[in-house]
Gaussian input, Z-matrix of N, CA and C with variables (Angstrom, degrees):
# hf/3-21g

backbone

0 1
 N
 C     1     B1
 C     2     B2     1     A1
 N     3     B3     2     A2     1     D1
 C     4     B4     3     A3     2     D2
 C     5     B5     4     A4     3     D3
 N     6     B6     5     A5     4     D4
 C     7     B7     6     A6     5     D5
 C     8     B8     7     A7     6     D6
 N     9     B9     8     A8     7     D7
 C    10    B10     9     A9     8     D8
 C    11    B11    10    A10     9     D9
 N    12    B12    11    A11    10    D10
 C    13    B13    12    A12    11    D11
 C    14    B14    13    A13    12    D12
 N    15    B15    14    A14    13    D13
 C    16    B16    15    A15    14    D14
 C    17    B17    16    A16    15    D15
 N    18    B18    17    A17    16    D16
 C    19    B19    18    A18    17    D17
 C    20    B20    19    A19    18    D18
 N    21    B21    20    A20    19    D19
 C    22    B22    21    A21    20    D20
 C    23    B23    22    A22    21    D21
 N    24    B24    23    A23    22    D22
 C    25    B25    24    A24    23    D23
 C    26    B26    25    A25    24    D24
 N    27    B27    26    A26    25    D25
 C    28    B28    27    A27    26    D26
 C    29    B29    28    A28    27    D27
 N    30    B30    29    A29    28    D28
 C    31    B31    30    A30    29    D29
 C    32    B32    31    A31    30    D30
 N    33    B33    32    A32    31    D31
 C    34    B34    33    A33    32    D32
 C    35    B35    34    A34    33    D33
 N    36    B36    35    A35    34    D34
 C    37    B37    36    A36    35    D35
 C    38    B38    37    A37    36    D36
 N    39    B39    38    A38    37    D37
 C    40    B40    39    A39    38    D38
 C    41    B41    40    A40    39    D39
 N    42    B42    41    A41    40    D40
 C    43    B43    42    A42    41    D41
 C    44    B44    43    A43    42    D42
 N    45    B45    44    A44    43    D43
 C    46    B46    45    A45    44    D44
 C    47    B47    46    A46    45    D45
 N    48    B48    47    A47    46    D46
 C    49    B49    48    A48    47    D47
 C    50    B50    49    A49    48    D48
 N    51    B51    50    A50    49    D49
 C    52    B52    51    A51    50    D50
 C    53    B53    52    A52    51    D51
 N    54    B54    53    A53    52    D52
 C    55    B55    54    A54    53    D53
 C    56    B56    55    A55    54    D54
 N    57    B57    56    A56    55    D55
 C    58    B58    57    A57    56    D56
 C    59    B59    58    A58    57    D57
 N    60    B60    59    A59    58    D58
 C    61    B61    60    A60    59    D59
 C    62    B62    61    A61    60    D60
 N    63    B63    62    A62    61    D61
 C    64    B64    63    A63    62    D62
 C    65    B65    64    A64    63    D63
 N    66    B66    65    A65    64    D64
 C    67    B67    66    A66    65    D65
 C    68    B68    67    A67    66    D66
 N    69    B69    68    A68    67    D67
 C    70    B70    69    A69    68    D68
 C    71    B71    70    A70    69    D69
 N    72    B72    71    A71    70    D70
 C    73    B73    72    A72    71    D71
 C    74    B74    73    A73    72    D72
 N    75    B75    74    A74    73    D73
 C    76    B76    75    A75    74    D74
 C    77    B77    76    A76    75    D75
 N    78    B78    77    A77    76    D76
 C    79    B79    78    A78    77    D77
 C    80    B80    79    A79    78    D78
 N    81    B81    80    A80    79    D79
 C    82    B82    81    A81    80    D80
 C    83    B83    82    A82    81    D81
 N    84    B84    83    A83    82    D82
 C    85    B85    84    A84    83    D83
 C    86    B86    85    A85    84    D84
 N    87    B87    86    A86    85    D85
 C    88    B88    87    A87    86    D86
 C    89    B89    88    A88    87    D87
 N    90    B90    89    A89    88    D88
 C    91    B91    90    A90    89    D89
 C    92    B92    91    A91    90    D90
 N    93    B93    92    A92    91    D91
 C    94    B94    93    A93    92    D92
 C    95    B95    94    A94    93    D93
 N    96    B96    95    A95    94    D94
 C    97    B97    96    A96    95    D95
 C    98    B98    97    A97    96    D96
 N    99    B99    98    A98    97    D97
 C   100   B100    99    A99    98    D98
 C   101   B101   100   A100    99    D99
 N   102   B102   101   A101   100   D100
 C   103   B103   102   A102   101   D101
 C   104   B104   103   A103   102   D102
 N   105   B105   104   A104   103   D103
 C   106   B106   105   A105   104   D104
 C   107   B107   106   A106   105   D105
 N   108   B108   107   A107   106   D106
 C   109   B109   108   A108   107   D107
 C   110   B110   109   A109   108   D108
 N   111   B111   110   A110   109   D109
 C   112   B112   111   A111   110   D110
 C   113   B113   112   A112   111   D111
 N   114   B114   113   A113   112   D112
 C   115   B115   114   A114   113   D113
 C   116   B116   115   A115   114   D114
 N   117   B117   116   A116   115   D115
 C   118   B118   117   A117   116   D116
 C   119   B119   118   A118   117   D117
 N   120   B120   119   A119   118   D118
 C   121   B121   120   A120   119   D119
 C   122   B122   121   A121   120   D120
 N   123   B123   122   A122   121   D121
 C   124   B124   123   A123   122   D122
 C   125   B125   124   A124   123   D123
 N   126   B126   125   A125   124   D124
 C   127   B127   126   A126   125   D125
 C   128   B128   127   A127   126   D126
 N   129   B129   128   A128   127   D127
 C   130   B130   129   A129   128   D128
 C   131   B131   130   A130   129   D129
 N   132   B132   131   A131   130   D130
 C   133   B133   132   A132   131   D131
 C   134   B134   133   A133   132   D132
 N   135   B135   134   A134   133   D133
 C   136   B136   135   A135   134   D134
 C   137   B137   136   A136   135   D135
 N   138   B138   137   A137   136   D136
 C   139   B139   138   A138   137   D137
 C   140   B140   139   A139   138   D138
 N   141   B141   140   A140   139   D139
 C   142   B142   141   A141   140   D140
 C   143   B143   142   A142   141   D141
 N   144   B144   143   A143   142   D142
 C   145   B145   144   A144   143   D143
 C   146   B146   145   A145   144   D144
 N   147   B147   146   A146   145   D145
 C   148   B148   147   A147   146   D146
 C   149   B149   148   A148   147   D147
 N   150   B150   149   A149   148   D148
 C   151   B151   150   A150   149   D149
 C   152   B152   151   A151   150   D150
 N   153   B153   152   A152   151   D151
 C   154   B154   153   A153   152   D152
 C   155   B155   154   A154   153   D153
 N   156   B156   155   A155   154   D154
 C   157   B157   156   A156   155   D155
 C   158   B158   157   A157   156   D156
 N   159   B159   158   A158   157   D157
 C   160   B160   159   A159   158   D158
 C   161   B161   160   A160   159   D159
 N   162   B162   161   A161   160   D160
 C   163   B163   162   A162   161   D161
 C   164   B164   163   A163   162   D162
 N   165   B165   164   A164   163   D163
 C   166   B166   165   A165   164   D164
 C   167   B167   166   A166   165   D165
 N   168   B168   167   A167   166   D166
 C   169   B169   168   A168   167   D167
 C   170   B170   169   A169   168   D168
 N   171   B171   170   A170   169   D169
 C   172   B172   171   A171   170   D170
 C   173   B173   172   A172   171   D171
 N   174   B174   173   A173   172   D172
 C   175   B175   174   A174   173   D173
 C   176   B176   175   A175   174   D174
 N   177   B177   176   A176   175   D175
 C   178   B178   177   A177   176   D176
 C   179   B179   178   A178   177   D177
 N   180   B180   179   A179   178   D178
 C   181   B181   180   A180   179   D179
 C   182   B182   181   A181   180   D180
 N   183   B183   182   A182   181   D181
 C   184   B184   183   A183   182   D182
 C   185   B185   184   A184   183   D183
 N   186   B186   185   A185   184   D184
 C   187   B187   186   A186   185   D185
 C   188   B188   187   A187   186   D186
 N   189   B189   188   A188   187   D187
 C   190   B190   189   A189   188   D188
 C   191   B191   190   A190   189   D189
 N   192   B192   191   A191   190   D190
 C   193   B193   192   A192   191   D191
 C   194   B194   193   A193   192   D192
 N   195   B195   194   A194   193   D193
 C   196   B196   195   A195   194   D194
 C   197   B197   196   A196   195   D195
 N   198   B198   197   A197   196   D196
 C   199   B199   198   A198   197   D197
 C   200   B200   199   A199   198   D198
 N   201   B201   200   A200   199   D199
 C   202   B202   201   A201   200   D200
 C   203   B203   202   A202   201   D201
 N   204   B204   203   A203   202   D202
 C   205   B205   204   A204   203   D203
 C   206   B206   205   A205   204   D204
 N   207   B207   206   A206   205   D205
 C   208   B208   207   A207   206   D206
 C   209   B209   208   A208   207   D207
 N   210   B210   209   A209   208   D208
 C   211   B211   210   A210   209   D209
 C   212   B212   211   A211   210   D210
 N   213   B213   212   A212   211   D211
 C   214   B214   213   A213   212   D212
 C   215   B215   214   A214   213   D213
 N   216   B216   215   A215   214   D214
 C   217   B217   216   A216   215   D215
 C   218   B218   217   A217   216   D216
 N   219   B219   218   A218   217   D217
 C   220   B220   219   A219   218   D218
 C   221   B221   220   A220   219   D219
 N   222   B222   221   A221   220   D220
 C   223   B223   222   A222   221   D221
 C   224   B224   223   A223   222   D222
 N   225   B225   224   A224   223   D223
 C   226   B226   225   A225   224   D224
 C   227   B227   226   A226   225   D225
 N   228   B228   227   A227   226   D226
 C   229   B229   228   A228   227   D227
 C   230   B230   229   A229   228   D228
 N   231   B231   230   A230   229   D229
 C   232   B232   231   A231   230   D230
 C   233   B233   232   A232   231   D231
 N   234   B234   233   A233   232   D232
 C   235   B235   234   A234   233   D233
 C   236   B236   235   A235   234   D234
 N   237   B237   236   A236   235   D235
 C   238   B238   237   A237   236   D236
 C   239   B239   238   A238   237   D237
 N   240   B240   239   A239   238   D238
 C   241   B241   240   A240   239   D239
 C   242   B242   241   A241   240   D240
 N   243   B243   242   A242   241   D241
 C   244   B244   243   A243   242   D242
 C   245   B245   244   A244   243   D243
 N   246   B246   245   A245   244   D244
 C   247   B247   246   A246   245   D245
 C   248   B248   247   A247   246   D246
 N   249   B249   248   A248   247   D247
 C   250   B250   249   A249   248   D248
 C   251   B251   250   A250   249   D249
 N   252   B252   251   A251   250   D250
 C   253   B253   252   A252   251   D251
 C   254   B254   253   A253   252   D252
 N   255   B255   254   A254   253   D253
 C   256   B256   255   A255   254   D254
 C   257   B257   256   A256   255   D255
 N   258   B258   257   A257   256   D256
 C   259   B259   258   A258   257   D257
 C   260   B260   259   A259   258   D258
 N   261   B261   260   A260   259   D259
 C   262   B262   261   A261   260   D260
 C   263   B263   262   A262   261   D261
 N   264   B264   263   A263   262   D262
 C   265   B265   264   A264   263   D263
 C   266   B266   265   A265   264   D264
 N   267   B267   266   A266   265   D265
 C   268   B268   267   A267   266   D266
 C   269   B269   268   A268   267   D267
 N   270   B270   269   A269   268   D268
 C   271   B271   270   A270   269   D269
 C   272   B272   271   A271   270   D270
 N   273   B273   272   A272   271   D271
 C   274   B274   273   A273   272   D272
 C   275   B275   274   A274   273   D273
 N   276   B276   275   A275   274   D274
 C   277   B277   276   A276   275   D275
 C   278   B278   277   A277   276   D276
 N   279   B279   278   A278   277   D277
 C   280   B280   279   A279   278   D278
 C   281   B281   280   A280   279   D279
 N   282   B282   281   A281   280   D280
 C   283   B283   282   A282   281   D281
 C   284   B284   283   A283   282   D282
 N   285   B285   284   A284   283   D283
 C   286   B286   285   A285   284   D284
 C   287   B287   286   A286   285   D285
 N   288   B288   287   A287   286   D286
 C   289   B289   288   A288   287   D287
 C   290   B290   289   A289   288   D288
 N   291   B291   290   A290   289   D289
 C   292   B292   291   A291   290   D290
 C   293   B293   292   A292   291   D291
 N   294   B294   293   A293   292   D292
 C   295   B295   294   A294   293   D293
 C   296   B296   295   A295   294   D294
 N   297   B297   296   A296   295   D295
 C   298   B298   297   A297   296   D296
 C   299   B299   298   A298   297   D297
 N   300   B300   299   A299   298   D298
 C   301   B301   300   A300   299   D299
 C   302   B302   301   A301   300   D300
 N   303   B303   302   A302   301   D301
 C   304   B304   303   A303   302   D302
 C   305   B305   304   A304   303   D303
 N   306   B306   305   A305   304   D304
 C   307   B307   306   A306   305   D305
 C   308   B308   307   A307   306   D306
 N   309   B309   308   A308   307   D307
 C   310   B310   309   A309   308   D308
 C   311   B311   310   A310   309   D309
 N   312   B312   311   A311   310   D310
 C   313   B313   312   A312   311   D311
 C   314   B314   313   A313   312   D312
 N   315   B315   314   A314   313   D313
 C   316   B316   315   A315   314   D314
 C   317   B317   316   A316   315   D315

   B1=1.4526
   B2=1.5252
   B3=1.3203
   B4=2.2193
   B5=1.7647
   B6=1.0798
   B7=1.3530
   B8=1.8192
   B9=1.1638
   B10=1.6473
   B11=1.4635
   B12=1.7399
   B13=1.6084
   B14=1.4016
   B15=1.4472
   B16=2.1278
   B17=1.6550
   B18=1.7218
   B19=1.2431
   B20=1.3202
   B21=1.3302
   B22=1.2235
   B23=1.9066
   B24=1.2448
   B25=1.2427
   B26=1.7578
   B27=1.5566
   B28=1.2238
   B29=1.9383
   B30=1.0852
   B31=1.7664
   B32=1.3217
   B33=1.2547
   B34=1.4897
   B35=1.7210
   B36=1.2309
   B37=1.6754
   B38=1.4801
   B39=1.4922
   B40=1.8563
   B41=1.7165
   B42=1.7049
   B43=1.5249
   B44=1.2082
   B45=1.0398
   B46=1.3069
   B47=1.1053
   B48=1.6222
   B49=1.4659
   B50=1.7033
   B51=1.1282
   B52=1.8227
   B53=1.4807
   B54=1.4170
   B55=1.7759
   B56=1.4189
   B57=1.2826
   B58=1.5637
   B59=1.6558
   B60=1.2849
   B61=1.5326
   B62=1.0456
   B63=1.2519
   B64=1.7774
   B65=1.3550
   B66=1.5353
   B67=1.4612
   B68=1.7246
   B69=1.5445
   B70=1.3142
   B71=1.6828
   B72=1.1130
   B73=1.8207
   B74=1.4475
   B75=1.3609
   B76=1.1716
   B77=1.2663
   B78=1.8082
   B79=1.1805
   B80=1.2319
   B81=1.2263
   B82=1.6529
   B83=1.6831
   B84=1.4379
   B85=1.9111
   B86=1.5003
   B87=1.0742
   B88=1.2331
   B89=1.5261
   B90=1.3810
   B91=1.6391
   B92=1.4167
   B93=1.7333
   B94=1.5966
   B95=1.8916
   B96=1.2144
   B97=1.2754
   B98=1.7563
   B99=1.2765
   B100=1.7411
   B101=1.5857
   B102=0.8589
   B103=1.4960
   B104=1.4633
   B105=1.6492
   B106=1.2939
   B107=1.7021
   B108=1.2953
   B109=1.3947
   B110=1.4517
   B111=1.4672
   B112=1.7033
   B113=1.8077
   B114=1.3350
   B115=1.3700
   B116=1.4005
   B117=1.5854
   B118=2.1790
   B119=1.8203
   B120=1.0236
   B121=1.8335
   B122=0.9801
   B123=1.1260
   B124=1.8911
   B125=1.7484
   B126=1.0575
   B127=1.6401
   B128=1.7552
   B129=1.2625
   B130=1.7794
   B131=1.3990
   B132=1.2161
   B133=1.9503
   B134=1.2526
   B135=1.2653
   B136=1.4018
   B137=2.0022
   B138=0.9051
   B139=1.9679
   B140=1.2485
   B141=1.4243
   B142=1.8402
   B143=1.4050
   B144=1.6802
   B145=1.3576
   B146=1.9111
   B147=0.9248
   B148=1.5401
   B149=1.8757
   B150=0.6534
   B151=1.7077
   B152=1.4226
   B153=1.7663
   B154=1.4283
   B155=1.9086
   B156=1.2850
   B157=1.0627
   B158=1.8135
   B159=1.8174
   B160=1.7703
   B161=1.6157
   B162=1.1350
   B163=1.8564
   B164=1.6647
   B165=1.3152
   B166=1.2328
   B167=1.5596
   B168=1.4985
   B169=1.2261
   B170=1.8388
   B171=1.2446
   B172=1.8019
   B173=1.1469
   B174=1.3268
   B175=1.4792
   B176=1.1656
   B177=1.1348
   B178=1.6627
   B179=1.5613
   B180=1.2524
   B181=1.3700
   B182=1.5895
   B183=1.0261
   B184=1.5674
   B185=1.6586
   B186=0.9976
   B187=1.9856
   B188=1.6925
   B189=1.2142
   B190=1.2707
   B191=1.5621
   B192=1.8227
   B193=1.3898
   B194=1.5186
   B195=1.2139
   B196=1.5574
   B197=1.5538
   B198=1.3870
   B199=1.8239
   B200=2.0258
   B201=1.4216
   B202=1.6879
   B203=1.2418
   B204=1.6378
   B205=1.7830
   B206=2.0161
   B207=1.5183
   B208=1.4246
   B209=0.8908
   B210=1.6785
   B211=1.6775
   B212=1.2564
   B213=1.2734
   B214=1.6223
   B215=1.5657
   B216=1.3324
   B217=1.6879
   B218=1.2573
   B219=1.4285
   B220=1.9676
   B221=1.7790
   B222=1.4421
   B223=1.0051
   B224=1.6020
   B225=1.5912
   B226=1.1594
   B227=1.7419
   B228=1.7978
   B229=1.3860
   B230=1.3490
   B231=1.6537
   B232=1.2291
   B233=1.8761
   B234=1.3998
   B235=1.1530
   B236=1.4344
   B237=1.1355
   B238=1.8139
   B239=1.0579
   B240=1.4312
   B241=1.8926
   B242=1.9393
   B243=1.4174
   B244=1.8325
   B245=1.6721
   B246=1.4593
   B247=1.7676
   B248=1.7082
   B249=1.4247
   B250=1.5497
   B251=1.4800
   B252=1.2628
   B253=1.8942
   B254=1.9643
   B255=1.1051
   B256=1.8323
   B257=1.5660
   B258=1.8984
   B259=1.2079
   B260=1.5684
   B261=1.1996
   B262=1.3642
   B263=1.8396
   B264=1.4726
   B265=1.1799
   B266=1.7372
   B267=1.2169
   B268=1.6322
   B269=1.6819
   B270=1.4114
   B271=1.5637
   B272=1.9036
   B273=1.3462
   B274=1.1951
   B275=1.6964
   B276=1.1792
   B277=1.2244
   B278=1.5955
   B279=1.2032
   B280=1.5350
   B281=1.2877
   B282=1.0631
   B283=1.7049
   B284=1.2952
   B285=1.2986
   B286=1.8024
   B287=1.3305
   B288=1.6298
   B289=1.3111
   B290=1.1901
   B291=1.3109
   B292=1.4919
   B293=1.2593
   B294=1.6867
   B295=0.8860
   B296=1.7054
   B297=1.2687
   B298=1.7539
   B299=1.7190
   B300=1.7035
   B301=0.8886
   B302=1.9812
   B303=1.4853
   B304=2.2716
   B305=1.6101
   B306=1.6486
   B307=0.8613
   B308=1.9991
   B309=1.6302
   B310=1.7671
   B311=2.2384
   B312=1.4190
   B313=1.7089
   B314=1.3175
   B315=1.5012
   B316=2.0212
   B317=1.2689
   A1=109.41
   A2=105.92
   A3=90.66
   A4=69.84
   A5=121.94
   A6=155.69
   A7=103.81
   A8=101.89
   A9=103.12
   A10=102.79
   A11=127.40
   A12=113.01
   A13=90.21
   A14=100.83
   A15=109.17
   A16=81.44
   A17=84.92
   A18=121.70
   A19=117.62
   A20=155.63
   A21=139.17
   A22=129.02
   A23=106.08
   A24=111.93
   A25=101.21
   A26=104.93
   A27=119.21
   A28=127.89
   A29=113.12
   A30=100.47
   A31=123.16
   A32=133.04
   A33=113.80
   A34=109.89
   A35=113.16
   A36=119.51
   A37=107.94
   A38=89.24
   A39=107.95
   A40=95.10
   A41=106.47
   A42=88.12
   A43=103.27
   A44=156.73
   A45=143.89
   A46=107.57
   A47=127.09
   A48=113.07
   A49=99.28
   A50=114.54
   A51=99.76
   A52=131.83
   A53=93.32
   A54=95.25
   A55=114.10
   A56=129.22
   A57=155.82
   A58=80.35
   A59=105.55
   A60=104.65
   A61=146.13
   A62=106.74
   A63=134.13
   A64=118.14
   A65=123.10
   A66=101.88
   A67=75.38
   A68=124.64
   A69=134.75
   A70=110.50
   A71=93.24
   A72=108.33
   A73=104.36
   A74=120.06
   A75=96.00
   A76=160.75
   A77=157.37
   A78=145.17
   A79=114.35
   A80=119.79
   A81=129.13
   A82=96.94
   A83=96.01
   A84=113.21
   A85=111.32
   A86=129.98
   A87=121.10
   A88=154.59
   A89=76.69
   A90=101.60
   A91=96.79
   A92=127.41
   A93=109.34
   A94=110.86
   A95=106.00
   A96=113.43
   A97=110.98
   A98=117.28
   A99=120.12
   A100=104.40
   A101=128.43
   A102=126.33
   A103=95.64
   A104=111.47
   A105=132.14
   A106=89.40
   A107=121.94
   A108=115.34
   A109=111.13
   A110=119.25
   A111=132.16
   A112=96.95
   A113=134.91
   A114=110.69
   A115=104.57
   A116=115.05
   A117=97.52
   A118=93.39
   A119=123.67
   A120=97.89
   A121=108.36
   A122=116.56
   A123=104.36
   A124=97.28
   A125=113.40
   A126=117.25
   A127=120.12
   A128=98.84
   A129=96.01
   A130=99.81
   A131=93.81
   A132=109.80
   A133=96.68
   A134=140.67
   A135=145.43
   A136=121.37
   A137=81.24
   A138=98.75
   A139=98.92
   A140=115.27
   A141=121.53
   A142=112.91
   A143=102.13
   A144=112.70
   A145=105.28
   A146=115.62
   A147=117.89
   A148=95.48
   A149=103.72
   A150=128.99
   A151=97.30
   A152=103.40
   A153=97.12
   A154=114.06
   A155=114.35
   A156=102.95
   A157=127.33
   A158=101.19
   A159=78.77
   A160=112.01
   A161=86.37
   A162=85.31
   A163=99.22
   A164=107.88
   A165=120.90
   A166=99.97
   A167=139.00
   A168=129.35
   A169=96.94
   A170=112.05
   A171=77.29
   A172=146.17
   A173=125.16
   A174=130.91
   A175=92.04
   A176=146.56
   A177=145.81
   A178=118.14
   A179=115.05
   A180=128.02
   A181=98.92
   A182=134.82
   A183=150.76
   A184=116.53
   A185=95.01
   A186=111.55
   A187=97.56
   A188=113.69
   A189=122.67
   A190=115.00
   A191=92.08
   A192=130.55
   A193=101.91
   A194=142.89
   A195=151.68
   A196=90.15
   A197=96.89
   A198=92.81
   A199=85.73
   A200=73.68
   A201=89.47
   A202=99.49
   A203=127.62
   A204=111.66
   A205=86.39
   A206=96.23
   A207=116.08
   A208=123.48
   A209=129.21
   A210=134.73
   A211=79.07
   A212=117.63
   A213=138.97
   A214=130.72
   A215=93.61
   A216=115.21
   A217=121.41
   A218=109.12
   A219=115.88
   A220=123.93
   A221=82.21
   A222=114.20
   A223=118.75
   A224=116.26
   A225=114.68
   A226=121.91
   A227=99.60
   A228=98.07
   A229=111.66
   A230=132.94
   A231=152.11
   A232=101.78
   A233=108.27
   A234=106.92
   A235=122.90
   A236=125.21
   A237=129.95
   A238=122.42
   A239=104.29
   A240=109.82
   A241=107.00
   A242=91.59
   A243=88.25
   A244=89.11
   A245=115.28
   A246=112.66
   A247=111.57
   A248=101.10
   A249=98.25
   A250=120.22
   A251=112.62
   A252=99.52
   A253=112.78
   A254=100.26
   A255=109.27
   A256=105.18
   A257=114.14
   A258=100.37
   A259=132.61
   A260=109.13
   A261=97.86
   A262=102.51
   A263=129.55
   A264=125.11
   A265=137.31
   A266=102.95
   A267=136.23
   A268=103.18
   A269=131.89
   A270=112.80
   A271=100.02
   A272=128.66
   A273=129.19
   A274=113.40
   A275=113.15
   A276=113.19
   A277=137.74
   A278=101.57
   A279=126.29
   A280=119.08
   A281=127.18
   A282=136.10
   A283=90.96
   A284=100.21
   A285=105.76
   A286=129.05
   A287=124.05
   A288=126.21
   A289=115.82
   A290=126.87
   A291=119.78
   A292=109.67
   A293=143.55
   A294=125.94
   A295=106.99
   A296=101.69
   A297=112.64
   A298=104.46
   A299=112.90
   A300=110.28
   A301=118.61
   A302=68.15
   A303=86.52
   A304=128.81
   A305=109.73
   A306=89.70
   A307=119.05
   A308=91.51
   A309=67.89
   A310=77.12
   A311=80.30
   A312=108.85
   A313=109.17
   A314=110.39
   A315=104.28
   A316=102.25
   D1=161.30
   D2=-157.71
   D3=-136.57
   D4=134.48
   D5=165.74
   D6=-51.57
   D7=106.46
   D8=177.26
   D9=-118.06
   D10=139.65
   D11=-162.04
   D12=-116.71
   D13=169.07
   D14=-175.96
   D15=-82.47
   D16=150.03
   D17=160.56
   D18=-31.38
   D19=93.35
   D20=-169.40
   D21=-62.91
   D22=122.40
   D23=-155.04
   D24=-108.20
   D25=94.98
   D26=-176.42
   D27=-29.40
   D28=-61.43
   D29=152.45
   D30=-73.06
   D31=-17.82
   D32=161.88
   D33=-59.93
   D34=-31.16
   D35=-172.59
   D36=-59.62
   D37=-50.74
   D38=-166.33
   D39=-57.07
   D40=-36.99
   D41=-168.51
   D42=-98.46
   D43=50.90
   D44=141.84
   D45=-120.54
   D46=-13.85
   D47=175.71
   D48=-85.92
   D49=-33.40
   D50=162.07
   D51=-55.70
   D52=-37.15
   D53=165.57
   D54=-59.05
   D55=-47.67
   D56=-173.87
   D57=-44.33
   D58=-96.45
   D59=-173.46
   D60=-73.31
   D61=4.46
   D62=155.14
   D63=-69.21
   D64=-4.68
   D65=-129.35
   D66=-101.97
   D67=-156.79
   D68=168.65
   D69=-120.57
   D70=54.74
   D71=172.45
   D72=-100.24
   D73=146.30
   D74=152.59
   D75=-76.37
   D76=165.73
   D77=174.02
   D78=-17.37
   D79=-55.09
   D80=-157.37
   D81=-69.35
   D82=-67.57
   D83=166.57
   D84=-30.79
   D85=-70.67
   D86=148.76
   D87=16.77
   D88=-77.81
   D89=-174.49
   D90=-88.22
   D91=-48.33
   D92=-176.54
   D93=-76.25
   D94=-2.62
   D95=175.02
   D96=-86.40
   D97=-41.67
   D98=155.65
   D99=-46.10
   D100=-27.35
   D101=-125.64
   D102=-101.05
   D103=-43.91
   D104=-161.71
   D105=-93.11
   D106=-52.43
   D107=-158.75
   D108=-73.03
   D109=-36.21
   D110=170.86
   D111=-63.33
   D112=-27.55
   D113=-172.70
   D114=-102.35
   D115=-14.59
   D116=173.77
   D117=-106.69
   D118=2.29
   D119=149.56
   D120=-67.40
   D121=-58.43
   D122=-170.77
   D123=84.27
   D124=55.95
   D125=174.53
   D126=-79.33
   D127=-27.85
   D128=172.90
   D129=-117.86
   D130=165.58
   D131=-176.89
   D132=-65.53
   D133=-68.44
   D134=173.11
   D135=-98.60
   D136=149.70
   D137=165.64
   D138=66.02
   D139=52.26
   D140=163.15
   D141=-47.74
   D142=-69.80
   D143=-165.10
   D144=-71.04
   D145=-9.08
   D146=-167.53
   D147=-92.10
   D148=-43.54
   D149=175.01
   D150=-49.01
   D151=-77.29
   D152=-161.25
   D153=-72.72
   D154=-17.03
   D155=172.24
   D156=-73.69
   D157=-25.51
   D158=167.65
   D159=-97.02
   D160=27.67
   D161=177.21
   D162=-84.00
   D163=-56.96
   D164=-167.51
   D165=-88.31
   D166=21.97
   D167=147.93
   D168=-108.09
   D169=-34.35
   D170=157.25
   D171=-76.86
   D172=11.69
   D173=152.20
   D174=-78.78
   D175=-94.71
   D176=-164.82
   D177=-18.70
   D178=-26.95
   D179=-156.79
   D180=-120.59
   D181=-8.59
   D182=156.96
   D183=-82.40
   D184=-29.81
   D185=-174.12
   D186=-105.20
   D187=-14.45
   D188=-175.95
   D189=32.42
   D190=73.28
   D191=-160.26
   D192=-118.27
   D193=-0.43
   D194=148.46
   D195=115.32
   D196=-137.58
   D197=-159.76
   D198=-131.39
   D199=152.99
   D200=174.73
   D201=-108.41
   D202=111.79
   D203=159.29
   D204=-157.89
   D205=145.95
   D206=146.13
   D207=-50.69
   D208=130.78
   D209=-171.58
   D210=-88.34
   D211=156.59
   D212=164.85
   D213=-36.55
   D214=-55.20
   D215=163.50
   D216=-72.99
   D217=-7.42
   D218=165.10
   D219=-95.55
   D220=-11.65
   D221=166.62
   D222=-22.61
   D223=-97.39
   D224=-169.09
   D225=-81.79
   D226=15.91
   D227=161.19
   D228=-104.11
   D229=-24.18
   D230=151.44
   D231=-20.76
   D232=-70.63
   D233=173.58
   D234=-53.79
   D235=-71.55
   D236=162.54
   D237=-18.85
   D238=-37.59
   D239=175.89
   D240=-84.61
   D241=-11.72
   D242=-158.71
   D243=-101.30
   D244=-14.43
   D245=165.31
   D246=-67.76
   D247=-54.23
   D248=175.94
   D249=-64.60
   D250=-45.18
   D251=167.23
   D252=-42.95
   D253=-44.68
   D254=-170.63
   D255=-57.35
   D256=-36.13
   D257=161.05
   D258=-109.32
   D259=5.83
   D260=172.15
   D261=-123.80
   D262=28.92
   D263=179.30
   D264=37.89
   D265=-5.19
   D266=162.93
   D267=-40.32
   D268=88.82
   D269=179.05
   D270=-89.89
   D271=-8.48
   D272=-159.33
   D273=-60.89
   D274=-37.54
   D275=170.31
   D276=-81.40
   D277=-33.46
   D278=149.17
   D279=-50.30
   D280=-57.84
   D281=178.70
   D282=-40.97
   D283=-88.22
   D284=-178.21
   D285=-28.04
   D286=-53.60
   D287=165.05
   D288=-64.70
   D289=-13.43
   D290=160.25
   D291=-80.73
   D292=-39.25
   D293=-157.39
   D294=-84.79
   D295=-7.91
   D296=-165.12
   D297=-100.25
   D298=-2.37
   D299=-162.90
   D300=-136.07
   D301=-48.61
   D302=169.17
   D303=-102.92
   D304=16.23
   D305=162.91
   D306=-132.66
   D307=169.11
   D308=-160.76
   D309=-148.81
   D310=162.66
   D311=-176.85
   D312=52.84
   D313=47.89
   D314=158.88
   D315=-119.74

């Protein structure tokens, strides 16, 4: 089954990306939480994941919280894990393998 996302509905966006950065998570939380939610909306026709990652490295880089990115070789499991979040919406395991895995200099 291939992950198809709703239509994006401009104040539902506005309000959850205010919740997102409103919320009392922390910086780091944050940013892999931008990170995940900007790449299964699927808000632009192209460059989701490119999008959501300097979105959510400029919070990191404002809090001067190090950098959020996938090493190369995490690469094509990074993705595999970021297909199954898209269909089962689950960020709990992901968070973690991101935090144990993509982030570096905080």
């Amino acid at each position: 089954m291939m992950y198809q996302p709703a239509i994006p509905d401009e104040t539902q966006v506005k309000r959850e990306f205010a919740d997102l950065v409103q919320s009392e998570a922390t910086i780091t939380d944050k940013a892999i939480t931008l990170l995940l939610w900007l790449s299964r909306a699927q808000l632009f026709l192209d460059g989701n994941k490119r999008t959501a990652i300097i979105a959510a490295n400029a919070l990191m880089f404002a809090d001067r919280r190090g950098l959020l990115a996938v090493p190369e070789n995490k690469l094509a499991e990074y993705l595999q894990r970021l297909q199954q979040y898209y269909k089962n919406g689950d960020t709990a395991n992901l968070k973690h393998w991101l935090y144990d895995t993509a982030i570096f200099g905080f």
